[in-house]
GULOBA-34892 format. One record per residue: x, y negated, z negated of N, C-alpha, C, CB in turn. Coordinates in steps of 0.02 Angstrom, whole numbers, plus 50000, padded with zeros to 5 digits. Glycine has a CB too. Layout:
residues N
XYZXYZXYZXYZ;...
END
This chain:
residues 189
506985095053786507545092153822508195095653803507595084753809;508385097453738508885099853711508825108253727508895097453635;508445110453733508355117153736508535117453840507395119753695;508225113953873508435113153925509045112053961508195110453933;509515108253920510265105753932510545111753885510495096453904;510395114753836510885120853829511375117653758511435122453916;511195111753739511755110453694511535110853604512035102253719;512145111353588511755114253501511355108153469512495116553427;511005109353450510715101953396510425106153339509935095553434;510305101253297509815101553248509185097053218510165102253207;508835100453216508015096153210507975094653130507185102253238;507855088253125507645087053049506775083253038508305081053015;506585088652990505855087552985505685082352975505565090352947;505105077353005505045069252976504385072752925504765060853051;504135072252889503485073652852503005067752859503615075052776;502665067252921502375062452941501625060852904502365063653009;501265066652878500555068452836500955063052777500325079452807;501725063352748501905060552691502075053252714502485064552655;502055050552759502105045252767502885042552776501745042952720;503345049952775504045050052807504405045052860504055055852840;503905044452933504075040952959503955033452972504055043552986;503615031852892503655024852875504265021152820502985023752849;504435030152788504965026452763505455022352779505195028952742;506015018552717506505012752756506955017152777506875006252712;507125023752764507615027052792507375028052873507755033752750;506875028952899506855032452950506765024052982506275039452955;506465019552938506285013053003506775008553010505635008052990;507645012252975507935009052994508225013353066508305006852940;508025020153081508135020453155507585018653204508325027053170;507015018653192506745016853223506225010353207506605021753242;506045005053214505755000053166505005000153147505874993553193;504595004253219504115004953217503905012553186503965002953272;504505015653133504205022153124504055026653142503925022653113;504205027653243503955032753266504295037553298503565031153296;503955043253319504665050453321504365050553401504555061153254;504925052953415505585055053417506295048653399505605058153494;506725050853376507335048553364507855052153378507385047053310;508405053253424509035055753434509405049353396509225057453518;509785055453354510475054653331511065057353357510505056353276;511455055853387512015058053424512605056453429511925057953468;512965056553368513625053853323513365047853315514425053453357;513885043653347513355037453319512855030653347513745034253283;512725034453421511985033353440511525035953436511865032553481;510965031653395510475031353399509905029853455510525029053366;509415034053486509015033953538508425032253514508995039553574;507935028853524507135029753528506985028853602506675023853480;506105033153590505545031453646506045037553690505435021053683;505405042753688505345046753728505905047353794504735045553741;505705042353841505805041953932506615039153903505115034253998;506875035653834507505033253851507845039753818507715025353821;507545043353763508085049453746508085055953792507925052453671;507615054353861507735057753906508225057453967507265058053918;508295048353968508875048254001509465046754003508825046854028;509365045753904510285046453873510405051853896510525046853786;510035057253876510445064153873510595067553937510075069453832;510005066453970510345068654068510735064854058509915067054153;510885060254056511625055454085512195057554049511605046554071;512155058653991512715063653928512795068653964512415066753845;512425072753963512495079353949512085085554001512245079453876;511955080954038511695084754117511605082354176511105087354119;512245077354191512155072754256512485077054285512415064954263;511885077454351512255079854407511615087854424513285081754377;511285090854360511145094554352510245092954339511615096754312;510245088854272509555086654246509425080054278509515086054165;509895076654308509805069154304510355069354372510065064354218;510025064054413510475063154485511025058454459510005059254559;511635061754486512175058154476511935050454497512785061354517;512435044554468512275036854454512295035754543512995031654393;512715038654597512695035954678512265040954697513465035654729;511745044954666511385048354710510725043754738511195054854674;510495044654795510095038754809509295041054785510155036554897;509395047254754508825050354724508625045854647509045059154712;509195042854634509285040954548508485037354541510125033754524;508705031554601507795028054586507285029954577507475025254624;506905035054629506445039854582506455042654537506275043554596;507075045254516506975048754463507035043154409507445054854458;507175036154403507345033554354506385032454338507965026854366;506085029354392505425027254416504855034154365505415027854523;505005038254403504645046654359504835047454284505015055154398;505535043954256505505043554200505235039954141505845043754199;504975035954163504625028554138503855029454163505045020554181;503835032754209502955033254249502235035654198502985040654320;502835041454152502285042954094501955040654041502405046354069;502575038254012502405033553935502185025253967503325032853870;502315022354038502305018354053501545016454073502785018254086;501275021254127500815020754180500265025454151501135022654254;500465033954151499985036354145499575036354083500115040754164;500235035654019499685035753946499405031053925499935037253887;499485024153953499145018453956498415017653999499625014153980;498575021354051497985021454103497395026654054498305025554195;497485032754050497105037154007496965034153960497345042753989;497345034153888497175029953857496735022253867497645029853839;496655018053913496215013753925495425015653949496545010353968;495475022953981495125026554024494445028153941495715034554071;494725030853917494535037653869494315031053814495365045053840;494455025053806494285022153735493715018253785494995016753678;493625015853852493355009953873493535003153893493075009253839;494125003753894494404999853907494514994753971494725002253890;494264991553966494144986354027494614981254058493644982254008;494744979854096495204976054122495314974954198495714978154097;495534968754222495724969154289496354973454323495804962954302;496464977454351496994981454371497484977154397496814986554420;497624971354413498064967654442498394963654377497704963154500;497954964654320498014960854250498534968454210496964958454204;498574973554223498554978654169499264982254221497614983954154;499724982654167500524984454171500234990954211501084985854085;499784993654187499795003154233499185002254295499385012454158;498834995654292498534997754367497965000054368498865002554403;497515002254427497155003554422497035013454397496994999954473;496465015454371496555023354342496705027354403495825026854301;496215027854472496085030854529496925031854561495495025954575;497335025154565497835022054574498355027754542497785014954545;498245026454490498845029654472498715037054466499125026754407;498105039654460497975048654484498165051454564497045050554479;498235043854593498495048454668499185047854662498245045154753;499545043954647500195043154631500435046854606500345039054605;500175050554559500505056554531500375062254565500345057754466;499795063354587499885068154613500045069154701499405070854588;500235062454743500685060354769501505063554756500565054354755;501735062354693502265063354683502395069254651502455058954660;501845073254654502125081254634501995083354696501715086254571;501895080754751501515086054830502215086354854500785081354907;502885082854832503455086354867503755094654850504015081554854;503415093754782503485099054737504025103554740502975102554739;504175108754710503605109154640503835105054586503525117154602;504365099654606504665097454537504545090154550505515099654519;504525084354539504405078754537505105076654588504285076154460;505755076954602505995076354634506055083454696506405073654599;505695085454708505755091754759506005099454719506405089254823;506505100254744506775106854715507095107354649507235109254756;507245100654620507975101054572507115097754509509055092954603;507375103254439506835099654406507505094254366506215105654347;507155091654344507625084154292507145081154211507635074154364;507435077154189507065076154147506475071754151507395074954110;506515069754216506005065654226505475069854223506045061954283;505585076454246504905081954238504635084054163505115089754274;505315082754099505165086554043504775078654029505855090653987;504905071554043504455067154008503645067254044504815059554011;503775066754110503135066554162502735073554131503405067454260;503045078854158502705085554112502435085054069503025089754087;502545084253997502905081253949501675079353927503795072853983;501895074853977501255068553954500445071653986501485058754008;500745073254062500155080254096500035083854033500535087054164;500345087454034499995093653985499705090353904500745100553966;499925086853888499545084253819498775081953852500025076253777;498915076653918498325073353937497875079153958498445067953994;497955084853987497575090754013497385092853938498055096954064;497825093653889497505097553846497145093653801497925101753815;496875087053810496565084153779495975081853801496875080753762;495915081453893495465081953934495435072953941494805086853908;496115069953917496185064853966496215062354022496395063553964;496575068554070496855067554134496355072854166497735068854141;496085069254240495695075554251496175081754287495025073554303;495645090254290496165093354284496095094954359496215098754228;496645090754405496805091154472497175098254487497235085054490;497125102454531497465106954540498255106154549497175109454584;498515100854578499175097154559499375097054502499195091054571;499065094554462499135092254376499315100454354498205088054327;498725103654351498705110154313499245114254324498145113954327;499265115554408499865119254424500505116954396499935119654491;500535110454394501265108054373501395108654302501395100554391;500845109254260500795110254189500995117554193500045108454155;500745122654229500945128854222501465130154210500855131754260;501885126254284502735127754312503065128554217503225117854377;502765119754208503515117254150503225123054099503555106254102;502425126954085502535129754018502835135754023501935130553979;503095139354091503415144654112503955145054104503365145854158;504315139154107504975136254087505375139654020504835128454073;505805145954015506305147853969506605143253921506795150354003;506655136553928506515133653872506095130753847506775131253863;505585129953879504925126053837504725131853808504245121753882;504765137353815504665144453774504845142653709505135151153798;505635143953715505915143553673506115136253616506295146353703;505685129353634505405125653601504785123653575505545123153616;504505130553613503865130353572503795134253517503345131953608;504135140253520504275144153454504775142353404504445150453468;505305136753405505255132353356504985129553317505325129953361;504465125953353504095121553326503485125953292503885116153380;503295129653334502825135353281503195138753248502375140753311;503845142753215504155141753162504085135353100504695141953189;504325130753140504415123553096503705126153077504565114253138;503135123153105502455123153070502145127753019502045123453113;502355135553037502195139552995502595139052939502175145253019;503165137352917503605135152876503355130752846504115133652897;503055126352868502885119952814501965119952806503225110652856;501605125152827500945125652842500745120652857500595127852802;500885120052919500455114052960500055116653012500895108652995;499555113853020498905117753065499305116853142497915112453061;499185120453195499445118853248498675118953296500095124253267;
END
């Protein structure tokens, strides 16, 4: 997200193998211990889909994020929440066995929500048409983990759209961060 908006930050390592992000320092930003956390003077962000749409709204409205009267905002608010909301719940229920009535279960039925998505990439190539946003780096974001884990099946929609974002000049350039970071601290990738 930060590599996408262009603005300086700095990444601080949680040492999660050490049990870092259970400490009281870190669970007093977040309670449940879990990363991601933006710090940003002096807000604090958790959960993925919301430090995606602090920062379009900071620091790339208009650009990453539809200005607040664009009548686009709803989908894109909808695509920002669709991942951590709908799809990793649905997979995740999929992949353990998980049983349930779809009218009972916040994400619905599985079939349901695989046309929906890929429904909502057929305007393409970006989840809102031409303009990508962050709704694509969270939606993206969750595709490509679920593809590379062989959660999500691999729809030619899905895959292609996994392609677009790993082509992306900054997901490049946040991925060789993070493989820095790792080789730095020898962590298996």
């Amino acid at each position: 997200m930060l590599e996408e908006l262009g603005v300086p930050y700095e990444l601080n390592f949680v040492d999660m193998a050490a049990g870092a992000h259970k400490a009281p320092g870190h669970r007093q930003l977040n309670g449940m211990g879990k990363l991601p956390v933006l710090e940003d003077g002096e807000a604090v962000v958790s959960e993925t889909a919301a430090i995606a749409v602090y920062l379009g709204d900071r620091y790339g409205l208009g650009r990453l994020a539809p200005e607040l009267i664009d009548p686009r905002r709803g989908a894109y608010l909808r695509w920002c929440f669709y991942g951590p909301s709908v799809v990793e719940p649905s997979c995740a229920a999929k992949a353990n066995g998980w049983e349930g009535r779809a009218g009972a279960l916040g994400w619905g039925a599985h079939e349901d929500m695989l046309a929906t998505l890929e429904a909502g990439l057929s305007a393409g190539p970006w989840l809102l048409g031409e303009q990508f946003t962050m709704a694509d780096i969270v939606v993206g974001g969750t595709v490509r983990w679920m593809l590379a884990f062989k959660m999500l099946d691999a729809r030619p929609a899905f895959v292609d759209y996994a392609e677009r974002l790993g082509a992306r000049p900054a997901n490049a350039a946040a991925a060789a961060i993070n493989a820095r970071v790792a080789e730095e601290r020898g962590l298996k990738r």
